[in-house]
N, CA and C atoms as a LAMMPS dump frame, in Angstrom:
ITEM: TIMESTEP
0
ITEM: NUMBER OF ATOMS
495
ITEM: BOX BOUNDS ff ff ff
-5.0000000000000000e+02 5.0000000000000000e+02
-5.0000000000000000e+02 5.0000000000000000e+02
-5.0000000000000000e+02 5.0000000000000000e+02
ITEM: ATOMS id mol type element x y z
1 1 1 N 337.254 -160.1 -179.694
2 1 2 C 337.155 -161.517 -180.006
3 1 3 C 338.472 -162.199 -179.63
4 2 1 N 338.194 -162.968 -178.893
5 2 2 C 339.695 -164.018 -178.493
6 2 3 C 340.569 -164.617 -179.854
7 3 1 N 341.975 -164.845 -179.197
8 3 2 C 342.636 -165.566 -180.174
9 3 3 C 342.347 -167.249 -180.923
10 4 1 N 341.97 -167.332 -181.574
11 4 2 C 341.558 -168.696 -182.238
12 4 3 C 342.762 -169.407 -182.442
13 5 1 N 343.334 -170.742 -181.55
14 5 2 C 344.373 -171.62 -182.564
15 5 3 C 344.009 -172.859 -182.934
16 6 1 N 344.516 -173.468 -183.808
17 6 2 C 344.553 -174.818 -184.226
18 6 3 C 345.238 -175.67 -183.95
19 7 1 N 345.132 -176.869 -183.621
20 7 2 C 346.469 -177.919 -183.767
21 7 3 C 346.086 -179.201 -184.536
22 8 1 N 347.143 -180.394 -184.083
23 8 2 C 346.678 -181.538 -185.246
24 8 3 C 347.222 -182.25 -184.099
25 9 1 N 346.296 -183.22 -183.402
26 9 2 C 346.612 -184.743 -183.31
27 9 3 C 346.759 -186.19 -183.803
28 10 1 N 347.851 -186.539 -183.882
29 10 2 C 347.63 -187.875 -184.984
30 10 3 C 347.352 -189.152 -183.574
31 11 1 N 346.052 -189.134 -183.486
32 11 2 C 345.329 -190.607 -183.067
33 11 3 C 345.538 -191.936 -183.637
34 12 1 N 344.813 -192.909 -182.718
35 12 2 C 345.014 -194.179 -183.502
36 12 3 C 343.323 -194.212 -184.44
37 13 1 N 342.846 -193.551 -184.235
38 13 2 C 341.337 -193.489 -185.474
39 13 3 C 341.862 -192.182 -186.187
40 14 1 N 342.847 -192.031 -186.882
41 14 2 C 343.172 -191.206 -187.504
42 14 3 C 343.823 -189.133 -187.215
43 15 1 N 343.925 -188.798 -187.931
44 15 2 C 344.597 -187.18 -187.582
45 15 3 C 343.053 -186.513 -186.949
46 16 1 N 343.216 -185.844 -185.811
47 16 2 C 342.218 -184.869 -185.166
48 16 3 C 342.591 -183.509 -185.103
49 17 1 N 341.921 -182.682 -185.781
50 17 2 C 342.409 -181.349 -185.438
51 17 3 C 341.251 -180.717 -184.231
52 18 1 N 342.01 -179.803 -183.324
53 18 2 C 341.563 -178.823 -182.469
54 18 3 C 341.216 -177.834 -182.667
55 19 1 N 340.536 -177.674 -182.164
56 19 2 C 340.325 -175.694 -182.163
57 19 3 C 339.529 -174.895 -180.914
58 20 1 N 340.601 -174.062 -180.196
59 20 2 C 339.779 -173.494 -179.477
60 20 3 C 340.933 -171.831 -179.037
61 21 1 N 340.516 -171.423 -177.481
62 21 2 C 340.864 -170.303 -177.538
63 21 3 C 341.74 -170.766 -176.082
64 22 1 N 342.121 -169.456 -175.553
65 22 2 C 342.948 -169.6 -174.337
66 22 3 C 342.345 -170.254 -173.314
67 23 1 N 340.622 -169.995 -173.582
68 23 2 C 339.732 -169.922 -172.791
69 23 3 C 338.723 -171.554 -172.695
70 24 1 N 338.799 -171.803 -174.004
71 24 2 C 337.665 -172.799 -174.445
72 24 3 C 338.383 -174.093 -175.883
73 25 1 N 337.88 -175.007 -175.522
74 25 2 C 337.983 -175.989 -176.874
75 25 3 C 336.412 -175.86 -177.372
76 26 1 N 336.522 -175.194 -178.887
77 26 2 C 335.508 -175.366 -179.507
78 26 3 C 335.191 -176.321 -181.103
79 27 1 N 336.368 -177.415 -180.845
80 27 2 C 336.152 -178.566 -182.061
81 27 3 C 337.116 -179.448 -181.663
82 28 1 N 336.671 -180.211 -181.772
83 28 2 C 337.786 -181.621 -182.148
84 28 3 C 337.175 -182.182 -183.336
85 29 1 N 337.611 -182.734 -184.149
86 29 2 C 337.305 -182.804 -185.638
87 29 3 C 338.154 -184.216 -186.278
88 30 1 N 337.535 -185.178 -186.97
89 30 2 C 338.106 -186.037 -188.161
90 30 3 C 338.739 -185.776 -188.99
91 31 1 N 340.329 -185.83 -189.58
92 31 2 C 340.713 -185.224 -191.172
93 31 3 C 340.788 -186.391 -191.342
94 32 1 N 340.772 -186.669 -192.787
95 32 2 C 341.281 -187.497 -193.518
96 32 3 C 342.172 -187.565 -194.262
97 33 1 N 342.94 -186.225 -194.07
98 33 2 C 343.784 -186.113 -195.496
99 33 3 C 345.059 -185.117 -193.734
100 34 1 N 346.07 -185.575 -194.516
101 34 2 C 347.418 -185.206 -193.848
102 34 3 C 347.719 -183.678 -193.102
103 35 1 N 348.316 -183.82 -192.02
104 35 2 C 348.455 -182.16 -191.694
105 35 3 C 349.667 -181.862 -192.466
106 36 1 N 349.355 -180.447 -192.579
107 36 2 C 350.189 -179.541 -193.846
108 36 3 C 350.688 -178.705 -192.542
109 37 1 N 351.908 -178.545 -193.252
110 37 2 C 352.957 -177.868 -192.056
111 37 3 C 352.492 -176.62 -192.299
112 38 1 N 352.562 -175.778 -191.497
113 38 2 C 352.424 -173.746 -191.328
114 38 3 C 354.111 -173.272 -191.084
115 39 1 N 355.29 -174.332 -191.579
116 39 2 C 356.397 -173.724 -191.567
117 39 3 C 356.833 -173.022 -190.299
118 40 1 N 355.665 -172.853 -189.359
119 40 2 C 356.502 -171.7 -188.196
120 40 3 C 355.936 -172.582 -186.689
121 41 1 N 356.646 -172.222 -185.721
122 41 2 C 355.892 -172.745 -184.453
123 41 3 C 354.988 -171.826 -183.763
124 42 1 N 353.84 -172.219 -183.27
125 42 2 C 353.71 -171.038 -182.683
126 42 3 C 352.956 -171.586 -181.236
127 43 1 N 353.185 -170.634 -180.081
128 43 2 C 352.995 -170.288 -179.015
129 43 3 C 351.487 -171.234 -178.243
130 44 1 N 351.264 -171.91 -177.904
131 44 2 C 349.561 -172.832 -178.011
132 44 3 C 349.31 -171.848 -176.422
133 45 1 N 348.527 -171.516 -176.063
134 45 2 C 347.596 -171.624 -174.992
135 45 3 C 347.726 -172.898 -173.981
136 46 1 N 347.803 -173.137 -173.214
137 46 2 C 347.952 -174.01 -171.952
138 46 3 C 346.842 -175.191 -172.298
139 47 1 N 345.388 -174.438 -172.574
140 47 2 C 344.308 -175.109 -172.652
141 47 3 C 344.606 -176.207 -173.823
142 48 1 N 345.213 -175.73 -175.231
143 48 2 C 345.453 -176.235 -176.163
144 48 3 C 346.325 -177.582 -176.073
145 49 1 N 346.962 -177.265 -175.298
146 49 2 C 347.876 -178.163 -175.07
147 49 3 C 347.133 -179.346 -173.962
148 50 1 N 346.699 -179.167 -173.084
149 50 2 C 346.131 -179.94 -171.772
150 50 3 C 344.62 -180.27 -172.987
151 51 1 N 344.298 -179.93 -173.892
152 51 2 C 343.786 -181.068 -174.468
153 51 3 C 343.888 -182.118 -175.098
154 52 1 N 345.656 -181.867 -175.871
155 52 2 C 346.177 -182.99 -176.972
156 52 3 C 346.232 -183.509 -175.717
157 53 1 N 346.882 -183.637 -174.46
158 53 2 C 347.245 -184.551 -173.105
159 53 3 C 346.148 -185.109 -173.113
160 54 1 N 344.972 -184.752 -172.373
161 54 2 C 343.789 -185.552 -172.201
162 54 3 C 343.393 -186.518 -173.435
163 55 1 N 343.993 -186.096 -174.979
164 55 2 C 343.003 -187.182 -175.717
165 55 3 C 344.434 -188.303 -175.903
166 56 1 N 345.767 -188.124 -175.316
167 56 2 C 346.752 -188.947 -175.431
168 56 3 C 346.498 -189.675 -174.295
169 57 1 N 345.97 -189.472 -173.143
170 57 2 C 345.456 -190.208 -171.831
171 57 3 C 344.309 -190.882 -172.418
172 58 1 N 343.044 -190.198 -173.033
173 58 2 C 342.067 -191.048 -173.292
174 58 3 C 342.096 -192.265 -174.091
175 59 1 N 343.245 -191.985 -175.051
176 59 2 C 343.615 -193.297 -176.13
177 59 3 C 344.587 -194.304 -175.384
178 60 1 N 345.033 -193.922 -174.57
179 60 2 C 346.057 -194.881 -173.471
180 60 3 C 345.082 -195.524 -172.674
181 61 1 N 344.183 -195.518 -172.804
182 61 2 C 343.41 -195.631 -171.67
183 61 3 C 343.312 -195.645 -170.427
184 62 1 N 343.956 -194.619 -170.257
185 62 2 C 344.56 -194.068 -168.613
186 62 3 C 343.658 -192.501 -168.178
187 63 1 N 342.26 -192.233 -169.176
188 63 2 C 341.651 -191.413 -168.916
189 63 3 C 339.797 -191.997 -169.205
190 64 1 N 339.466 -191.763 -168.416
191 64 2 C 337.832 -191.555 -169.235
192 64 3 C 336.821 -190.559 -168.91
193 65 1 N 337.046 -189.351 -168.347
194 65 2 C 336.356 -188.37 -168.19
195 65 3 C 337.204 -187.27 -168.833
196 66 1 N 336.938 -186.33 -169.447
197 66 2 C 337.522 -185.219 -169.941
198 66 3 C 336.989 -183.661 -168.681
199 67 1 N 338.216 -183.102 -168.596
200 67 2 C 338.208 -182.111 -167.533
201 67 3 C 338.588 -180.954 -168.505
202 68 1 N 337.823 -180.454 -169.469
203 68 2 C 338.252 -178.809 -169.799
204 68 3 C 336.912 -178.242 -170.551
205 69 1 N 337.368 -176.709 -170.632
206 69 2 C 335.79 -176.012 -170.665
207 69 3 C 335.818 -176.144 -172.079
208 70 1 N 334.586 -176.578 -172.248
209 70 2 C 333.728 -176.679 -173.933
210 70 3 C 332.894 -175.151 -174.45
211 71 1 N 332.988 -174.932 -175.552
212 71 2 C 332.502 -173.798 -176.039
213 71 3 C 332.118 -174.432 -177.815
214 72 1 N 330.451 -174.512 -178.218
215 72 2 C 330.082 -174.674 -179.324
216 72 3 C 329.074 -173.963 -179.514
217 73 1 N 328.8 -173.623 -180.78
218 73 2 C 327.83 -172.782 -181.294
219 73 3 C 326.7 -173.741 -181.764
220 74 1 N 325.421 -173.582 -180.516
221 74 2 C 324.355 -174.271 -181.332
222 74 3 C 323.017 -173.532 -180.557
223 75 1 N 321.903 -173.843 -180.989
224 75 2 C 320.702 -173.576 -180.429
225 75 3 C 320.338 -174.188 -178.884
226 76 1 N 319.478 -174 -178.407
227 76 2 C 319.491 -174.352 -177.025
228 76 3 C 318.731 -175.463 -177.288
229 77 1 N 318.337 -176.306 -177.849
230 77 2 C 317.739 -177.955 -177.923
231 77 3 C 319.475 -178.525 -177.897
232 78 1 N 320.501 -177.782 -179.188
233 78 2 C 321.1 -178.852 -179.13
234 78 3 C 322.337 -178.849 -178.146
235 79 1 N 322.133 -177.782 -177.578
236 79 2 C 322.817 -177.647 -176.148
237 79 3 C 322.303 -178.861 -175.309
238 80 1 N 321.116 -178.994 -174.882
239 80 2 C 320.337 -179.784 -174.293
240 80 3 C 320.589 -180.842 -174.507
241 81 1 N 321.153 -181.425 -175.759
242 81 2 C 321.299 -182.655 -176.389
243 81 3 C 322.992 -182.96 -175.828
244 82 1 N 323.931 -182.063 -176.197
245 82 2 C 324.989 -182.035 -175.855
246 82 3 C 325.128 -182.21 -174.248
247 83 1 N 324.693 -181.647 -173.805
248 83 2 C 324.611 -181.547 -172.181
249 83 3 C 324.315 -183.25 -172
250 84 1 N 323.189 -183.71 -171.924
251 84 2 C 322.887 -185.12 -172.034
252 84 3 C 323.971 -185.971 -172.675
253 85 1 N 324.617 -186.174 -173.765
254 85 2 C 325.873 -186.641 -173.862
255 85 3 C 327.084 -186.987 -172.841
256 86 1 N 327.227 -185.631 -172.36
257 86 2 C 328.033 -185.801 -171.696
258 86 3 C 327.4 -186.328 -170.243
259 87 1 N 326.242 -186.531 -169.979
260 87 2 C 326.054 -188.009 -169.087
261 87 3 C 326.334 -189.126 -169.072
262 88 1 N 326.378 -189.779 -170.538
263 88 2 C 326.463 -191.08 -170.688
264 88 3 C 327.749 -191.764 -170.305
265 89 1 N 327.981 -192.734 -169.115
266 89 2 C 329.278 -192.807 -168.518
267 89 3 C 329.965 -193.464 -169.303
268 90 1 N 331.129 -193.637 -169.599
269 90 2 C 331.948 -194.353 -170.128
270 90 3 C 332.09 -195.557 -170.315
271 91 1 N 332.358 -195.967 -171.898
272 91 2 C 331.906 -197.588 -171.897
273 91 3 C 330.359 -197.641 -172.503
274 92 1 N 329.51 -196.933 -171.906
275 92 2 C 327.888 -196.864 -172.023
276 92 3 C 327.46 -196.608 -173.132
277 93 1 N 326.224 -197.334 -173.805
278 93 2 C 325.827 -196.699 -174.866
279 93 3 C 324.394 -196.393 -174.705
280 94 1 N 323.678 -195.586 -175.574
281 94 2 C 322.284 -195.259 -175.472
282 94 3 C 321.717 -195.056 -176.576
283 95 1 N 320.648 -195.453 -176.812
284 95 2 C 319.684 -195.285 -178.373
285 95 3 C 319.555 -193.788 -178.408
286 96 1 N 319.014 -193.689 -179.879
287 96 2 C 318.973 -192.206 -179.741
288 96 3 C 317.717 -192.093 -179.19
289 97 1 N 316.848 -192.872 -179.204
290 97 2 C 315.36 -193.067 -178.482
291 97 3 C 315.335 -192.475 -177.034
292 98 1 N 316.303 -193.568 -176.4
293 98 2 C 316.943 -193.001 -174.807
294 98 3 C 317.671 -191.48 -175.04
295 99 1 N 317.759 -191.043 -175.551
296 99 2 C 318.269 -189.936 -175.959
297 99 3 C 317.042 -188.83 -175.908
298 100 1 N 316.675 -188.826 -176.612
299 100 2 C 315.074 -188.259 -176.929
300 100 3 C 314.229 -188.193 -175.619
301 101 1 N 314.015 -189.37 -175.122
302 101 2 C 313.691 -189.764 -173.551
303 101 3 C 314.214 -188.566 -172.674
304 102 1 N 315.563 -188.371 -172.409
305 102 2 C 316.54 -187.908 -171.144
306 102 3 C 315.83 -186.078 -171.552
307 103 1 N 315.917 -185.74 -173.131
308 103 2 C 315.503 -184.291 -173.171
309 103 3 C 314.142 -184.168 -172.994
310 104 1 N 313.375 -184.607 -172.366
311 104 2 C 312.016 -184.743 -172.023
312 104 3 C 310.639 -184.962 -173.081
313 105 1 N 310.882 -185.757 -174.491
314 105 2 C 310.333 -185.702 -175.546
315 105 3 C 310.772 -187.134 -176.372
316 106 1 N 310.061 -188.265 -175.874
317 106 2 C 310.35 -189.355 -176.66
318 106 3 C 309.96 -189.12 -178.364
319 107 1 N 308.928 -188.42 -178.853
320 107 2 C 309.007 -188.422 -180.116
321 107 3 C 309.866 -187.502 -180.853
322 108 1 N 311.004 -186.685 -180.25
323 108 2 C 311.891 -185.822 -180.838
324 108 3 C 313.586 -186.52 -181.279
325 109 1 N 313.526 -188.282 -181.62
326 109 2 C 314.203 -188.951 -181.555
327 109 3 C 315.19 -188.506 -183.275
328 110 1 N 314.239 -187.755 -184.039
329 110 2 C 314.872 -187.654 -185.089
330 110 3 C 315.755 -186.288 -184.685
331 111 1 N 315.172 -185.345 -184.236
332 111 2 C 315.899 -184.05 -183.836
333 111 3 C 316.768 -184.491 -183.141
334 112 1 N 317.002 -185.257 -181.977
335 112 2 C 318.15 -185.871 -181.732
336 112 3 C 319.408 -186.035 -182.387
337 113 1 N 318.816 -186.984 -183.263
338 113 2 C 319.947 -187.392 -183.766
339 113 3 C 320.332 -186.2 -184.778
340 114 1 N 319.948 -185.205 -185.328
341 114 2 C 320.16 -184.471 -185.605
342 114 3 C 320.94 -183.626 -185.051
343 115 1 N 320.706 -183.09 -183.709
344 115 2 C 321.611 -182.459 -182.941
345 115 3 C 322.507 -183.182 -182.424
346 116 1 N 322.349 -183.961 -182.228
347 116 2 C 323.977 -185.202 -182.242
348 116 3 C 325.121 -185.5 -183.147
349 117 1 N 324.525 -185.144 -184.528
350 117 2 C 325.314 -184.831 -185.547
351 117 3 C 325.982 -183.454 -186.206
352 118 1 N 325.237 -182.767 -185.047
353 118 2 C 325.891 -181.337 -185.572
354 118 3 C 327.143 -181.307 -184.254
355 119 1 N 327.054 -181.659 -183.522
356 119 2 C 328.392 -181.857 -181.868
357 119 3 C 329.672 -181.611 -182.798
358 120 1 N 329.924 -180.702 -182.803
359 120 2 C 332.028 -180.077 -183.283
360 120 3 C 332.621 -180.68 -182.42
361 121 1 N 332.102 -181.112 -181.41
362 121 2 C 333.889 -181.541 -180.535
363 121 3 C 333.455 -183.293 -180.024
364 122 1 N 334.138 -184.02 -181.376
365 122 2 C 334.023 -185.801 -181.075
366 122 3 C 335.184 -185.656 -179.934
367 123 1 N 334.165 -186.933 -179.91
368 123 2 C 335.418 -187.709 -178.493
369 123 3 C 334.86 -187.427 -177.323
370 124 1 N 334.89 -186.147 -177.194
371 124 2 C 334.937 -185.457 -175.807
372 124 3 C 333.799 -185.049 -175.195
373 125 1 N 332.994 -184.648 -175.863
374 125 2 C 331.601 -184.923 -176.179
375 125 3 C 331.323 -185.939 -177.156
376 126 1 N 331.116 -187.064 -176.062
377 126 2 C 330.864 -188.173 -176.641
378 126 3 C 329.298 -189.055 -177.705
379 127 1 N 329.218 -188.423 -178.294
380 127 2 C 328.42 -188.594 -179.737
381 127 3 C 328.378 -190.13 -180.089
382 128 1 N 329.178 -190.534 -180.205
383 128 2 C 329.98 -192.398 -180.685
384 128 3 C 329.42 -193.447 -179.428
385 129 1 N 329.019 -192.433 -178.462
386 129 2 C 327.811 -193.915 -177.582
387 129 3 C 326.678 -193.704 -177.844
388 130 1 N 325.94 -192.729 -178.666
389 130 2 C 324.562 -193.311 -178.765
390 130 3 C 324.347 -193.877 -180.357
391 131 1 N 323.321 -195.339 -180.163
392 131 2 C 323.727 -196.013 -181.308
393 131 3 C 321.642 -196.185 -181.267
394 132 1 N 321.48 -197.075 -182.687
395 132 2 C 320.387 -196.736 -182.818
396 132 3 C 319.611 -198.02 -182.142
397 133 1 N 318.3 -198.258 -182.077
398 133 2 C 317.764 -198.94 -180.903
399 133 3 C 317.605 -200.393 -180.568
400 134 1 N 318.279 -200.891 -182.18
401 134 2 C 318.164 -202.594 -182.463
402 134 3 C 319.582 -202.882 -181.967
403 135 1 N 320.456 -201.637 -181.405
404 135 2 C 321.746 -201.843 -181.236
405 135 3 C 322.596 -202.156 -182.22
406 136 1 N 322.471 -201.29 -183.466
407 136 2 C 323.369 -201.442 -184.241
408 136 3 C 324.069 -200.035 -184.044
409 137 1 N 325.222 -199.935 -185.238
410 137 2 C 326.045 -198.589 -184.788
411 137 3 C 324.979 -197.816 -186.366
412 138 1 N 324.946 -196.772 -185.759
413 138 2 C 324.43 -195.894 -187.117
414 138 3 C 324.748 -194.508 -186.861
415 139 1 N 325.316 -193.691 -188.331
416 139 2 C 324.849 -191.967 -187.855
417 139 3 C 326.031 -192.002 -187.285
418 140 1 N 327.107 -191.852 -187.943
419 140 2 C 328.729 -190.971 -186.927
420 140 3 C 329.009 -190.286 -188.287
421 141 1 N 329.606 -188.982 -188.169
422 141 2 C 330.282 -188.223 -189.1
423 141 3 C 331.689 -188.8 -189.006
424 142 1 N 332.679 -188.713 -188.192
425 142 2 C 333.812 -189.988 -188.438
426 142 3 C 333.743 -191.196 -188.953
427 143 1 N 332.622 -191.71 -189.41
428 143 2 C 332.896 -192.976 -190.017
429 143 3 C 332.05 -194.133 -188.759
430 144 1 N 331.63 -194.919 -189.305
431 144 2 C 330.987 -196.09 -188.413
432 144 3 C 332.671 -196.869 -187.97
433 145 1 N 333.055 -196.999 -188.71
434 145 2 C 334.68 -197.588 -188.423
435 145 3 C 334.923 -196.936 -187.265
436 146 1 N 334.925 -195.781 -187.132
437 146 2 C 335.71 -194.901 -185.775
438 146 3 C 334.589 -194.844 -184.881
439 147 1 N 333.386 -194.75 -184.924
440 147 2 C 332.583 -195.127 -183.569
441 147 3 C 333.024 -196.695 -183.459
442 148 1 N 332.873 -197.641 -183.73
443 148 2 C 333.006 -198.912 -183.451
444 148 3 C 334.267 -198.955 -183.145
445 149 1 N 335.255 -198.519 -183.316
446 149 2 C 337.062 -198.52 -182.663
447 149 3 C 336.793 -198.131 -181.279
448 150 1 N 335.56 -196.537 -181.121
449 150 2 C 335.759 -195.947 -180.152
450 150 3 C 334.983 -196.506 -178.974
451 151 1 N 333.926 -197.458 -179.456
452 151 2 C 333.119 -197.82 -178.469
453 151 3 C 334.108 -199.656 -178.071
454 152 1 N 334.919 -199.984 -178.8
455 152 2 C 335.449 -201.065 -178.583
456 152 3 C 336.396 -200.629 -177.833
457 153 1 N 337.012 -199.408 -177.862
458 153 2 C 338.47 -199.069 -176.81
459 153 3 C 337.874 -198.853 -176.052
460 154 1 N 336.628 -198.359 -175.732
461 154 2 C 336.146 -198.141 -174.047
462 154 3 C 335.527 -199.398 -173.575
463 155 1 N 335.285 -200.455 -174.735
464 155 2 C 334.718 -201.168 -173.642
465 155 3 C 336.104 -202.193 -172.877
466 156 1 N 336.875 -202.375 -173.803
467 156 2 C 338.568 -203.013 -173.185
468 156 3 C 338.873 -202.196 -172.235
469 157 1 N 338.988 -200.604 -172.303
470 157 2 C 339.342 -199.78 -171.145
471 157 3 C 338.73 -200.821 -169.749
472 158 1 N 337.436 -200.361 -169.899
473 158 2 C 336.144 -200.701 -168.669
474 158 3 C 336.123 -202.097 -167.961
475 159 1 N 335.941 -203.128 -169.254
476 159 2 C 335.659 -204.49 -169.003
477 159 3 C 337.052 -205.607 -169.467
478 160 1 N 337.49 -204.704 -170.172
479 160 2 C 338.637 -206.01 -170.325
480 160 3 C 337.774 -206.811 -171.617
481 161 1 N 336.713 -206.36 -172.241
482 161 2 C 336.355 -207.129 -173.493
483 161 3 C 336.371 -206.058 -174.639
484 162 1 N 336.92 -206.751 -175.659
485 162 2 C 337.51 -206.362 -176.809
486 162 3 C 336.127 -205.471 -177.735
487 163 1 N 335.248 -206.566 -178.133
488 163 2 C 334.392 -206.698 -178.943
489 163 3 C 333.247 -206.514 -178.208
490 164 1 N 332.758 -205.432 -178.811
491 164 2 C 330.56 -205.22 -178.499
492 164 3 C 329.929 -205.15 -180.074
493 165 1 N 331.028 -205.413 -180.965
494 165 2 C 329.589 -205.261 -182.493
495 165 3 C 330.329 -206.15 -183.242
């Protein structure tokens, strides 16, 4: 079994912790509560590191595609679901309906969103563009606050406009 590390990014939507291997990022994650020091430094993996970069580029907005290998533990629907995510281009949003649609099963809109809510790695697998079909924001485990930050920094990235909700 590979080496597992952790780290802590402090974002502007709050502290993100990492987790992955030499090989793979398998979480990016919401805290809410402060990183606690481990007293010692230790050694990160290349990968570990070239991800805090990419999400310090993505919040600069000097990035909008993420370039490193993903590794999550789920069933093969919500692979399927995940995979489809990471279509949705940047800036873009999609119902979970359109969602449901893309995995070949318009009435599987609740499993959707279900497997949209189980996604370990926010941000990057981008979860926070599909919103529900009247176009409101609904359904983020970070908080509706942090999808609506996140879908407002991409749309300033993209368009130069501030506000979509």
């Amino acid at each position: 079994m590979p080496e597992v590390y952790s780290t802590y990014y402090h974002s502007p939507v709050g502290l993100l912790k990492i987790i992955g291997t030499a090989d793979y990022i398998s979480e990016v994650s919401f805290h809410d509560t402060t990183q606690k020091s481990e007293g010692k430094k230790r050694n990160f993996p290349p990968l570990m590191i070239q991800c805090v970069e990419q999400l310090i580029q993505y919040f600069q907005g000097e990035r909008r595609v993420f370039d490193l290998p993903l590794n999550q533990s789920g069933t093969a629907f919500q692979h399927e679901v995940w995979n489809e995510l990471m279509q949705i281009p940047f800036a873009k949003t999609i119902s979970y309906h359109e969602l449901a649609r893309r995995t070949g099963d318009t009435k599987a809109t609740r499993a959707v969103a279900n497997a949209n809510g189980k996604n370990n790695i926010a941000i990057i697998v981008p979860c926070h563009r599909v919103i529900g079909s009247n176009k409101e924001l609904v359904g983020y485990a970070g908080g509706l606050w942090r999808k609506k930050w996140l879908l407002e920094h991409e749309s300033k990235v993209a368009y130069g406009v501030q506000t979509l909700f």
